[in-house]
C-alpha positions in Angstrom: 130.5 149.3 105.9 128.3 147.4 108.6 130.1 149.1 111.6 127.0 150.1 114.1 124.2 150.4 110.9 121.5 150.4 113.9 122.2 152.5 117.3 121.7 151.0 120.0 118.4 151.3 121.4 117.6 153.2 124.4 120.4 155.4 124.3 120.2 158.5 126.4 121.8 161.8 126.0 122.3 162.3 129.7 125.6 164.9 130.6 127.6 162.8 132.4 129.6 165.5 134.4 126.4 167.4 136.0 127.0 166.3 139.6 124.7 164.4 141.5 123.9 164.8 144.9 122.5 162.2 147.6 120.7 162.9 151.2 119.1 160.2 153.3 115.9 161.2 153.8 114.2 158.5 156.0 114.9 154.5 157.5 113.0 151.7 157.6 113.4 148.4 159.4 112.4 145.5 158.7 112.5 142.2 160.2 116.3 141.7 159.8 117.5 144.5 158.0 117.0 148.2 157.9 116.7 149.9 154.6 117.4 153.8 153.7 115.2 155.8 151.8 117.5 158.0 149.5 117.1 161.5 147.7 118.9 162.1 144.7 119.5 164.7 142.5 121.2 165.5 139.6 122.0 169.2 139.0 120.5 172.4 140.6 117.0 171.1 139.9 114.4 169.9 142.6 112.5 168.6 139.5 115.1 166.7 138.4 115.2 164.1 141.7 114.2 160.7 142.4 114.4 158.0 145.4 116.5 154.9 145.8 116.7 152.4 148.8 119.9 151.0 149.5 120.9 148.5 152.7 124.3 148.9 154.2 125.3 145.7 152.8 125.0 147.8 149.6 127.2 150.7 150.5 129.6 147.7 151.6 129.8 146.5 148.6 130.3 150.2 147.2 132.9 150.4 149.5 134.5 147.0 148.8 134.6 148.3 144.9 136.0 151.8 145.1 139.1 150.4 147.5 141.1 150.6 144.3 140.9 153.9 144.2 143.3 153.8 147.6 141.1 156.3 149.6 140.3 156.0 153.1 136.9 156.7 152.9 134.5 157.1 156.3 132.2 154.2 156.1 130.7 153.5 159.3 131.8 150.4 160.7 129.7 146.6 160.4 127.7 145.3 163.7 126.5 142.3 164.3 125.0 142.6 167.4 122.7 145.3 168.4 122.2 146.8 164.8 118.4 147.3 165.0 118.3 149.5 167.8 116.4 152.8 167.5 119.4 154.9 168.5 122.4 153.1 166.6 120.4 153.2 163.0 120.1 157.0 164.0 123.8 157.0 164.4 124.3 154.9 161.2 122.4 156.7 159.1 124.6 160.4 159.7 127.5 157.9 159.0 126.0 157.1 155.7 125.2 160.3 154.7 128.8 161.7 155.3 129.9 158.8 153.5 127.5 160.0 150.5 129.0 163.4 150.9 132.2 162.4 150.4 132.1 160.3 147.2 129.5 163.0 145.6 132.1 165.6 145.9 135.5 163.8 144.7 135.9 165.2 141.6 136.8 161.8 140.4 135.2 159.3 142.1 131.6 161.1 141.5 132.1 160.6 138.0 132.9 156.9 138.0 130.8 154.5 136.4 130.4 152.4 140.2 129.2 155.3 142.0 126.8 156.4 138.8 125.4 153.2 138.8 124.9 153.1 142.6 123.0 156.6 142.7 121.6 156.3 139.2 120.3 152.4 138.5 117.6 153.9 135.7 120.6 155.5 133.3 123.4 153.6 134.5 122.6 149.9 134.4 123.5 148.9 130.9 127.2 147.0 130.6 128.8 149.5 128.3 132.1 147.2 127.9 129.5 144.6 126.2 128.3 147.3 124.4 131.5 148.4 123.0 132.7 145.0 121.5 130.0 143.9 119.9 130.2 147.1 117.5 133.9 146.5 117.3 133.5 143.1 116.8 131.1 144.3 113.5 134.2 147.2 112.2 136.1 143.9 112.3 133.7 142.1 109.9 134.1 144.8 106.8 138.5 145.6 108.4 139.8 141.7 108.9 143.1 143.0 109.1 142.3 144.0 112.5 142.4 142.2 116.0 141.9 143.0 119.5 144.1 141.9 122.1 142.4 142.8 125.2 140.2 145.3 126.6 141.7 148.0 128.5 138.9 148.5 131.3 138.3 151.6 132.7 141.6 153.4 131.9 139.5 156.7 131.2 137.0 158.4 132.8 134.4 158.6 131.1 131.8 155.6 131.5 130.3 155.9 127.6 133.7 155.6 126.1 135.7 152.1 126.2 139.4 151.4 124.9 141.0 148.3 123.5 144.4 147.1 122.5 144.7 146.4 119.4 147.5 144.6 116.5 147.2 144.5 113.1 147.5 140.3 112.1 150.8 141.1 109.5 152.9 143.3 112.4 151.8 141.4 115.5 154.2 143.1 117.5 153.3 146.7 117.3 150.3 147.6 119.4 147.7 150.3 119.0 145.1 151.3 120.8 141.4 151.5 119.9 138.6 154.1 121.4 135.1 153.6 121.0 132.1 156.3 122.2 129.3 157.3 122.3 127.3 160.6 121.3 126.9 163.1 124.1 124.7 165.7 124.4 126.3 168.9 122.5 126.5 167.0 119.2 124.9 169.8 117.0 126.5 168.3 113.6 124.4 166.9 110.6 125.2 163.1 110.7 126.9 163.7 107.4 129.3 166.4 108.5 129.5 164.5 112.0 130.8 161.5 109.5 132.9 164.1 107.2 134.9 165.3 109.8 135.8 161.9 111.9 137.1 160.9 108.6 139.1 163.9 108.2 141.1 163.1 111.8 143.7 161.2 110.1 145.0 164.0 107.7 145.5 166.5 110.5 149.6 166.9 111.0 150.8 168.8 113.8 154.2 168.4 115.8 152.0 168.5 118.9 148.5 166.1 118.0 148.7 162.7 118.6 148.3 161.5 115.3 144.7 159.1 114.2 145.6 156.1 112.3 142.1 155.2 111.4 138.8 156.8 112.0 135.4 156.1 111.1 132.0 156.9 112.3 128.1 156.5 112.3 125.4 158.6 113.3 125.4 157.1 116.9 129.0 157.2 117.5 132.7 157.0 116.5 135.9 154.4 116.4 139.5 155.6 116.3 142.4 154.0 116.1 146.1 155.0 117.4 149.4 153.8 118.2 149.8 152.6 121.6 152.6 154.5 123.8 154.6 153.1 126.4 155.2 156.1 128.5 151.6 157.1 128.6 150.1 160.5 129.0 151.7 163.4 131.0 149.2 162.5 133.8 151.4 159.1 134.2 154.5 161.5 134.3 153.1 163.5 136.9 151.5 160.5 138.8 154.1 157.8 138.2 151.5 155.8 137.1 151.3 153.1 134.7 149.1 153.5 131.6 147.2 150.5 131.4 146.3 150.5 135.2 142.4 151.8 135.9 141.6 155.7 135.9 140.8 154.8 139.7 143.8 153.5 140.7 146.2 155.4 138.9 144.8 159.2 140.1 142.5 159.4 142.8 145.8 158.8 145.5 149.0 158.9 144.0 151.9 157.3 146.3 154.0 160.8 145.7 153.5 164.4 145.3 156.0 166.0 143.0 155.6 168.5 140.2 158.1 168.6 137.4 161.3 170.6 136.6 160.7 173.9 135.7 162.0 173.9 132.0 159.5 171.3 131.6 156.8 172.9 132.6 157.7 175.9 130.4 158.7 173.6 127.3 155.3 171.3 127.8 153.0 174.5 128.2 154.6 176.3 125.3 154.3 173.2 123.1 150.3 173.2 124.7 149.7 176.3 124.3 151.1 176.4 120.5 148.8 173.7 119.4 145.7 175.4 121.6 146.5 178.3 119.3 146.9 176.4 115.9 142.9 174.7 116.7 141.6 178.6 117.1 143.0 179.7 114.2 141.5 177.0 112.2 138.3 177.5 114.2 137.9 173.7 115.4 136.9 173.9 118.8 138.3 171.7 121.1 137.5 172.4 125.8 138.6 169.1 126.3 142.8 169.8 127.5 143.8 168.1 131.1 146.5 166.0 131.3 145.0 162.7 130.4 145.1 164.3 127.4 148.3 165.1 126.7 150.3 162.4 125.3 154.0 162.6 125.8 156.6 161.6 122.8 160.0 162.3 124.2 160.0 165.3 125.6 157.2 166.4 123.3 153.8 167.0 124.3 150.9 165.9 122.0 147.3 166.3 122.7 144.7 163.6 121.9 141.1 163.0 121.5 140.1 166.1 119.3 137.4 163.9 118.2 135.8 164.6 121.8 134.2 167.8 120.8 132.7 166.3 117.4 130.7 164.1 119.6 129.6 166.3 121.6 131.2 164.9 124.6 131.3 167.4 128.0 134.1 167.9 129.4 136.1 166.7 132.0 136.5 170.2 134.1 133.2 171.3 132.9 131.5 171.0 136.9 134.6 173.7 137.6 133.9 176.5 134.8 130.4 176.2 134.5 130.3 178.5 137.9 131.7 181.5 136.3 129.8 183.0 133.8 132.6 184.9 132.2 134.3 181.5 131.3 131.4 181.1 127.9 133.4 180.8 125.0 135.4 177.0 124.4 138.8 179.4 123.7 138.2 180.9 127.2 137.2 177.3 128.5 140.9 175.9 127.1 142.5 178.7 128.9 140.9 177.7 132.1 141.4 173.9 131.5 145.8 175.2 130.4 145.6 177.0 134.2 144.2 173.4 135.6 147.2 171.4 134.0 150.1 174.0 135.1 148.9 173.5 138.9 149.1 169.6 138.1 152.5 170.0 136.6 153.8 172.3 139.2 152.6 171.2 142.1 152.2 167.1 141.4 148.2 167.5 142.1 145.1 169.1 141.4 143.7 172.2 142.9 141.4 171.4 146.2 139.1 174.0 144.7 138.6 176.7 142.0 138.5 179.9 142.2 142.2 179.2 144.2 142.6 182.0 146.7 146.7 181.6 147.4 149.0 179.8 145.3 151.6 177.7 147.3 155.2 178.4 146.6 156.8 177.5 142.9 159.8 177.4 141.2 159.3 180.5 139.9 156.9 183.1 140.2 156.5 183.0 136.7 154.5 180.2 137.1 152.4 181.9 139.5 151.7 184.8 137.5 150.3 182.6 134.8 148.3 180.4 137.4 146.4 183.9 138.5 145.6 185.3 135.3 143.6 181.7 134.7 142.6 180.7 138.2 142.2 183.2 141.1 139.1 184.8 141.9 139.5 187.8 140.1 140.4 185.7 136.6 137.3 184.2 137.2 135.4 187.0 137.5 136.6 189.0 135.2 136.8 186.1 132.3 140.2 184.8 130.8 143.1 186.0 128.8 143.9 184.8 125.1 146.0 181.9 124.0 148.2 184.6 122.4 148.5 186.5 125.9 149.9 183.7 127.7 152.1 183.0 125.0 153.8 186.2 125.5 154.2 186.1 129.0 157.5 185.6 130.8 157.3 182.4 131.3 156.9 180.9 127.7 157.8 183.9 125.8 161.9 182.5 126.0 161.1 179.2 125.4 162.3 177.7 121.7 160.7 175.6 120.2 162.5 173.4 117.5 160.9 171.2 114.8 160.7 170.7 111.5 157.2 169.2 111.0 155.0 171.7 109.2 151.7 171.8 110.3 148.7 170.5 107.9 144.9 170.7 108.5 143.0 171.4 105.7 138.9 171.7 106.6 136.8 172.6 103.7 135.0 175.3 103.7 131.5 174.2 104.2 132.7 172.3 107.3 134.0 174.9 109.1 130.7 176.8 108.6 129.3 173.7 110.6 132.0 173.7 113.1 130.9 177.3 113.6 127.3 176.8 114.1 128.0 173.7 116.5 130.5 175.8 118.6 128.0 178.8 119.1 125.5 175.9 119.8 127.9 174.2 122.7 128.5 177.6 124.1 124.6 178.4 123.9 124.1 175.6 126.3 126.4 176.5 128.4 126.0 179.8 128.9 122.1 179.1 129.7 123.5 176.3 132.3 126.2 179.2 133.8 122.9 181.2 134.4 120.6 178.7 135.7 123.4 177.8 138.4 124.4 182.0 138.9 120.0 181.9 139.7 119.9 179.2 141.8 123.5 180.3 143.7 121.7 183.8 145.0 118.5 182.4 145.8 120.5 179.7 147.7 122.7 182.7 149.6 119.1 184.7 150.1 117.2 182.2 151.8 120.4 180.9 153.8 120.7 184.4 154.4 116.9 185.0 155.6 117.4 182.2 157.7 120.2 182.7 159.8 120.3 183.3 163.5 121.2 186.8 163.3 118.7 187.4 160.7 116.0 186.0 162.5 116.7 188.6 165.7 116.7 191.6 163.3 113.3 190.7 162.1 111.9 190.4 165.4 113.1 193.5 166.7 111.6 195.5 163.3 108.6 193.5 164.0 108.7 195.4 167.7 109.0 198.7 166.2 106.6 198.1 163.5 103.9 197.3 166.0 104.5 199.8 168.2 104.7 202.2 165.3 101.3 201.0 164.2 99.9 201.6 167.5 101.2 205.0 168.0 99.8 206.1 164.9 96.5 204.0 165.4 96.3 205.9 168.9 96.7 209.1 167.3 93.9 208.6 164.5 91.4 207.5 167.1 92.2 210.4 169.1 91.9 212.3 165.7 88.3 210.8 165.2 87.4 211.4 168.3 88.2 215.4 168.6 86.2 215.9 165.1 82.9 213.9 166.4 83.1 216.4 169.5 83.6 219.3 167.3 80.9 218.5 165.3 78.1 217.4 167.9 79.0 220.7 169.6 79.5 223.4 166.9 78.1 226.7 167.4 77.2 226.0 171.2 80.0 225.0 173.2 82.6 227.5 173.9 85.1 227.8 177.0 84.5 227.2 180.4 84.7 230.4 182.8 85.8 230.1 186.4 83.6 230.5 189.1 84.5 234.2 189.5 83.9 235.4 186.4 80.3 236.2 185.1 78.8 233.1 182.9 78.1 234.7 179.3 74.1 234.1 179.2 74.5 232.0 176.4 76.8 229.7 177.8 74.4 229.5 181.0 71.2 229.0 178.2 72.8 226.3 176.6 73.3 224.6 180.3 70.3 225.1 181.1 69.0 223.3 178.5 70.8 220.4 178.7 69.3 220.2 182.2 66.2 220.0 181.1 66.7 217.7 178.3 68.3 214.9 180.5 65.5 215.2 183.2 62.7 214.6 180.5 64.1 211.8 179.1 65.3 209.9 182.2 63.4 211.5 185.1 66.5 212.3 186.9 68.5 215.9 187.1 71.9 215.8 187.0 74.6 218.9 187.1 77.0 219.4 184.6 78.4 223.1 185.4 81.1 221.4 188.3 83.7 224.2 188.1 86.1 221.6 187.5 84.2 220.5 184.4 85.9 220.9 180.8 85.1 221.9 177.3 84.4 218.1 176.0 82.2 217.6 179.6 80.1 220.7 178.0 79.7 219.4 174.3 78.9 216.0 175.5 75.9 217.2 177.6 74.8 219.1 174.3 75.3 215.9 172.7 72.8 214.5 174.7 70.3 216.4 174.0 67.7 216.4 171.2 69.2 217.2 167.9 69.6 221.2 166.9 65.9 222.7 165.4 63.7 219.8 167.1 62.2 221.6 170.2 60.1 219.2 172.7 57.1 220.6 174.0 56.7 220.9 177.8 55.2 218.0 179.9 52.0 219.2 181.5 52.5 220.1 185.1 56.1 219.5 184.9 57.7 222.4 186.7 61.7 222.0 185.1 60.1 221.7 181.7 58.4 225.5 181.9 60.4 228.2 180.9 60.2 229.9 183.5 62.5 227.4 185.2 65.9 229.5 183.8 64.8 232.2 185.6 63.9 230.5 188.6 67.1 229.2 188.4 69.1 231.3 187.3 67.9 234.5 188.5 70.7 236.7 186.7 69.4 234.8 183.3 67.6 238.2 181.5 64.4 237.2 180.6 64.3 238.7 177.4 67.0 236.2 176.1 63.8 233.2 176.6 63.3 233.0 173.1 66.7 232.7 172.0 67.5 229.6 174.7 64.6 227.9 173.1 65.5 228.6 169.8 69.2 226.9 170.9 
């Protein structure tokens, strides 16, 4: 067969659902235009960044493309007059950045293909509609019976995957419709068994799959063929939207809010949660339920593109369960996705955010019951129940189900050892992406933490009692210091000061005496240090001051303080006998 024999060249492996993230970091003017300088970044990762420079007239013409979608979106307004002033670009430019905010965090619009390619020129700019007929226009080559009858533009969400209406040339009237995508990047299958198992689409029989007409593959992508239903999915039900209308129009602002009946929501999540169970037990993993993907027959339910997994396509609530690290496993990862598609069907829209702290009221608490075992905070926490759990709650465990197609899906045994090996591999990935963003989350909340106002003032008021701690206890070591230097200039001469009343022990008054001396022979002055009022430290300085202990100056010739017989004279009450001692000291 000649369908794709070559992929196509450059093709990148890029997730397509890791967000991206936009801040203006700087303007320029120039002589009639101003241009801003824009950050982006894909992911958690400052690595992963790069800059882009975009003129208004280019978020215009954003603007100009996304009103399909039916948003009112907060684009600040043209000028004509007055636009290069210092102060209005100022103005314009938080305009523009709370325009970027807004597009990067709409669940849908931030995956569209026109705001991809606006943030994202390098990985984005390649037409992948032109892409996508030429290899169907090769599958036609070797399959003539074959023919497309027009391209069904953007009526999915996903920019790497493209669908066509299709006839076959003998029954022109019946219509079927063709997918073609690409690899993404958790396709862990050999290309054989890749190819092995597309093939083996077709034979799968289940009262709730939408059955594969034709399926073939290469080891770059895959083609499948299907009938084409007039009612659409159950996203169309819940939307009152029509099929062939773009993803865009037909979801991002639906006219009317309305969930459905409450049998239907118990028959449709039975028949969901049957066919969620049937996939386990066969061990082909699937993480790719929303209701987009639930084609509706009647008033049966019938999920679609089980090829997405194969693949290795993300998927489409994978920016909501990669936050919670309990959510690892793709069984756990349907159960979140089932909780996702009974808010759509009960309340007629999506949940503003996950984890959802209050449910509004339901038809039945039933519902809600089931909607906090697989959304609230705690569920996602604490990780998710079983298929088999919700099956036996309240709210499905009445419901009767009546068919008579048996269910067939026979995987050989050497393929399901390779659908085992690529599961473990897709949750490998992302249970190392759940802990790069649980990383990045607390150092995020410690430095916005560290930087707060109230923060701040608790640091500077430990500062305070640091430093004044620190010079407390610096005050009390010099103090320290100091007493032991006095201790040991004066040990063994200094002893307690007397009053004037009492009798001086002779060898306090020697020790004086000497210090006299000592400080009138080296600078020719005399000065008294026996002041009644004079303390302990006043006494062992003087002593200090003298010659060190054991070194005994000789007497100046003629000096008369220098003789010894100046104690006496002095001190008359000084015995003479205690001479030698004095000198000794």
């Amino acid at each position: 067969m000649a369908f794709m024999e070559k992929p196509p060249a450059g093709k990148v492996l890029l997730d397509d659902t890791v967000p991206l993230t936009a801040a203006i970091e700087a303007s320029q003017s120039l002589q009639s235009h101003t241009e801003y300088i824009i950050r982006v970044q894909r992911g958690i990762s400052v690595e992963n960044s790069w800059q882009i420079v975009r003129r208004y007239s280019d978020f215009d013409l954003l603007n100009n493309s996304l009103q399909i979608a039916g948003l009112s979106l907060p684009l600040p307004p043209k000028k004509l007059i007055g636009n290069m002033d210092r102060e209005f670009i100022a103005e314009r430019q938080k305009g523009l950045q709370n325009y970027l905010n807004v597009i990067t965090t709409n669940h849908i619009l931030s995956n569209c293909e026109l705001v991809k390619k606006f943030l994202d020129p390098n990985n984005y700019s390649a037409n992948y509609t032109e892409i996508a007929l030429q290899q169907v226009s090769m599958f036609f080559r070797s399959e003539p019976k074959w023919e497309v009858v027009e391209p069904l533009k953007d009526i999915g969400w996903r920019i790497r995957k493209k669908y066509f209406l299709m006839k076959i040339k003998n029954q022109p009237k019946e219509r079927l419709v063709l997918s073609w995508a690409d690899l993404g990047p958790d396709k862990y299958l050999s290309d054989k068994d890749f190819q092995c198992l597309i093939k083996l689409l077709p034979s799968c029989l289940h009262p709730y799959i939408y059955r594969v007409t034709f399926a073939t593959a290469n080891e770059s992508s895959a083609l499948l063929i299907r009938m084409f239903n007039d009612k659409g999915t159950l996203k169309d039900l819940i939307y009152k939207a029509k099929p062939k209308d773009p993803f865009l129009k037909k979801y991002c602002n639906p006219k009317k809010i309305q969930g459905l009946e409450l049998q239907q929501i118990k028959t449709y999540g039975r028949q969901i949660l049957e066919v969620l169970k049937f996939l386990h037990d066969k061990g082909f993993p699937y993480g790719h339920l929303h209701a987009s993907n639930v084609m509706l027959d009647g008033d049966t339910c019938r999920l679609l593109d089980l090829e997405n997994s194969l693949l290795g396509l993300p998927s489409f609530y994978r920016s909501y369960f990669s936050q919670f690290r309990k959510i690892n496993t793709l069984e756990s990862v349907d159960v979140h996705c089932f909780g996702h598609l009974l808010y759509e069907m009960t309340y007629g829209r999506p949940p503003d955010s996950v984890p959802v702290d209050s449910f509004p009221p339901a038809p039945s608490m039933a519902v809600v019951a089931v909607l906090e075992s697989t959304l609230s905070c705690e569920a996602c926490k604490n990780g998710m129940p079983t298929v088999s759990r919700l099956l036996q709650m309240p709210l499905f465990s009445d419901v009767l189900l009546t068919t008579s197609e048996k269910p067939q899906f026979k995987i050989p045994t050497k393929l399901k050892e390779a659908l085992r090996i690529a599961k473990e591999c897709i949750e490998k990935r992302l249970i190392e992406e759940q802990k790069q963003i649980y990383q990045h989350r607390r150092l995020t909340r410690a430095q916005s933490h560290h930087g707060s106002e109230e923060e701040r003032k608790k640091r500077k008021i430990l500062a305070r009692k640091k430093s004044k701690r620190s010079a407390v206890e610096n005050s009390e070591e010099h103090s320290a210091k100091y007493s032991n230097s006095n201790n040991s200039a004066g040990s063994g001469a200094s002893s307690p000061l007397t009053s004037p009343s009492s009798p001086t022990p002779p060898s306090t008054a020697a020790a004086l005496g000497l210090s006299k001396r000592c400080k009138e022979g080296k600078d020719g002055r005399f000065t008294s240090s026996t002041s009644a009022s004079a303390s302990t430290s006043t006494t062992s300085s003087s002593l200090a001051s003298c010659e060190p202990r054991g070194a005994y100056t000789a007497p100046a010739p003629g000096c008369e303080r220098c003789e010894p017989r100046g104690l006496t004279q002095l001190h008359p009450e000084f015995p003479k006998g205690n001479l030698e001692e004095s000198r000794n000291l």
